[in-house]
One Martini backbone bead per residue (centre of mass of N, CA, C, O) as a GRO file, in nm:
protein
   91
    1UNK     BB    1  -0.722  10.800  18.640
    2UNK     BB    2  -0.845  11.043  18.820
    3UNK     BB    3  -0.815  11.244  19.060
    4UNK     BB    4  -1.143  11.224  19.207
    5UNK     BB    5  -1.127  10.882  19.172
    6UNK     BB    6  -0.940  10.845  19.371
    7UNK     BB    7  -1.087  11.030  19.615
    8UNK     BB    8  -1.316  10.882  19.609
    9UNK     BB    9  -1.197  10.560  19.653
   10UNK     BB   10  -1.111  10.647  19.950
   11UNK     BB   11  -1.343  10.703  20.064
   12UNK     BB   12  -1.525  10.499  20.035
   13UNK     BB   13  -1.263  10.280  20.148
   14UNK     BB   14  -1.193  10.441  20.445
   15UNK     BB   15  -0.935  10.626  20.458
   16UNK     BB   16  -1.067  10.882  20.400
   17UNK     BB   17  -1.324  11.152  20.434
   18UNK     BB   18  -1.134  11.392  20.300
   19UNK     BB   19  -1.004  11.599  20.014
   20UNK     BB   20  -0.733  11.771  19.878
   21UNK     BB   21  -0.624  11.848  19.518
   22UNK     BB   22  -0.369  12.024  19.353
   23UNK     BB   23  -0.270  12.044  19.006
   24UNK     BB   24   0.050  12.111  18.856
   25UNK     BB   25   0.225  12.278  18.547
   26UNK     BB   26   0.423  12.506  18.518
   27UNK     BB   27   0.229  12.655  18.744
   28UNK     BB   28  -0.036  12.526  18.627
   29UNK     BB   29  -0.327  12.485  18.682
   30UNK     BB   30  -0.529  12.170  18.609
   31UNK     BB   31  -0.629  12.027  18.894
   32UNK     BB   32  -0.919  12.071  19.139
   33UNK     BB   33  -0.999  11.854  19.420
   34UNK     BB   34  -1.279  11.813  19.625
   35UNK     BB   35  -1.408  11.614  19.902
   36UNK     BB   36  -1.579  11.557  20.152
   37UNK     BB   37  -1.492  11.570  20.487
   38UNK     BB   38  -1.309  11.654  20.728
   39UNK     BB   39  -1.487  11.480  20.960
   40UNK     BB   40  -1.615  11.191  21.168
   41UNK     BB   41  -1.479  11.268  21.451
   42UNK     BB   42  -1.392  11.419  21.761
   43UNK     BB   43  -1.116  11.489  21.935
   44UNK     BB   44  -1.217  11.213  22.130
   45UNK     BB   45  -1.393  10.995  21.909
   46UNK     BB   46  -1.682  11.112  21.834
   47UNK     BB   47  -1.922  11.068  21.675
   48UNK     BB   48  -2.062  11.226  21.405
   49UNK     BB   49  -2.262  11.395  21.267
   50UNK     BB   50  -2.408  11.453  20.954
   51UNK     BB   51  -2.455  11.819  21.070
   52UNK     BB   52  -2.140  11.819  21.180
   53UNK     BB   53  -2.037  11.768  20.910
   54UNK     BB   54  -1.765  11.912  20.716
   55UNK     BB   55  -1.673  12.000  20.425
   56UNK     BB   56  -1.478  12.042  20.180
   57UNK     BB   57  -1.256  12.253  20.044
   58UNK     BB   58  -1.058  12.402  19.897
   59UNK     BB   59  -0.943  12.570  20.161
   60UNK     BB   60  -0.872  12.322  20.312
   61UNK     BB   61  -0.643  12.203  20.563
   62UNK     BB   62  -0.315  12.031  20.618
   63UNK     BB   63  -0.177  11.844  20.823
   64UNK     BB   64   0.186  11.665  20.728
   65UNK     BB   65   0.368  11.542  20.960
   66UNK     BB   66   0.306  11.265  20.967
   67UNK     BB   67   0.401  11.235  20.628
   68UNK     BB   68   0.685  11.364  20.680
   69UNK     BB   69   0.826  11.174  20.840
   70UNK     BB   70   0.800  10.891  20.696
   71UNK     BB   71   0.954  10.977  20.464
   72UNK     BB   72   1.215  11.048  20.575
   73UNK     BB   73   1.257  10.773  20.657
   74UNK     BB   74   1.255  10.607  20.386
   75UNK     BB   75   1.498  10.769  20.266
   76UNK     BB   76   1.731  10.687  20.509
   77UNK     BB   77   1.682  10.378  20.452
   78UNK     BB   78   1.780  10.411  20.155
   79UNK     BB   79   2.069  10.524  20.242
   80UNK     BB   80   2.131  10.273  20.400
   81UNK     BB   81   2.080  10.073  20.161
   82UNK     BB   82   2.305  10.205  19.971
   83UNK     BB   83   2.557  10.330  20.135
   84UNK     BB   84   2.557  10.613  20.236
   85UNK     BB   85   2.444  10.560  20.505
   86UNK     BB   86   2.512  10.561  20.820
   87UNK     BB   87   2.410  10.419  21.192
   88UNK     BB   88   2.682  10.360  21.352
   89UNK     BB   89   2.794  10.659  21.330
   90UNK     BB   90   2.961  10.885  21.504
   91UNK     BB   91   2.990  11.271  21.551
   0.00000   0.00000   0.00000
């Protein structure tokens, strides 16, 4: 599965309304794909028509504070149960 068709099948199955990835390897980029809108909906949660939805483009960020929380909670989460990490020590 190429970078792309992964980008494309999240996009059909309504996960994501599009992404932006791009792979580097020892520091030189490999590949590049945007694909997708960057919203379906507005501020409000008020669908978007489709001459209002903005493409992605490689310039296109995003915030991913709430995808790096969930990171940080699984990772305290493995080391509470590898036995690293107490959770009931108070410091």
């Amino acid at each position: 599965m190429t970078v792309r068709s992964a980008l494309d099948a999240a996009i059909a199955e309504g996960i994501t309304p599009g992404g932006v990835c791009e792979v580097s390897v020892a520091g030189e980029v490999t590949d590049s794909v945007a694909s997708g809108v960057q919203a379906t909906v507005d501020d409000h949660g008020e669908a978007l028509g489709a001459d209002e939805r903005a493409a992605v483009t490689a310039e296109t960020r995003y915030d991913l504070a709430s995808i790096t929380k969930l990171f940080s909670a699984v990772t305290l989460l493995r080391l509470v149960d590898a036995g690293t990490l107490d959770l009931d020590v108070s410091i």
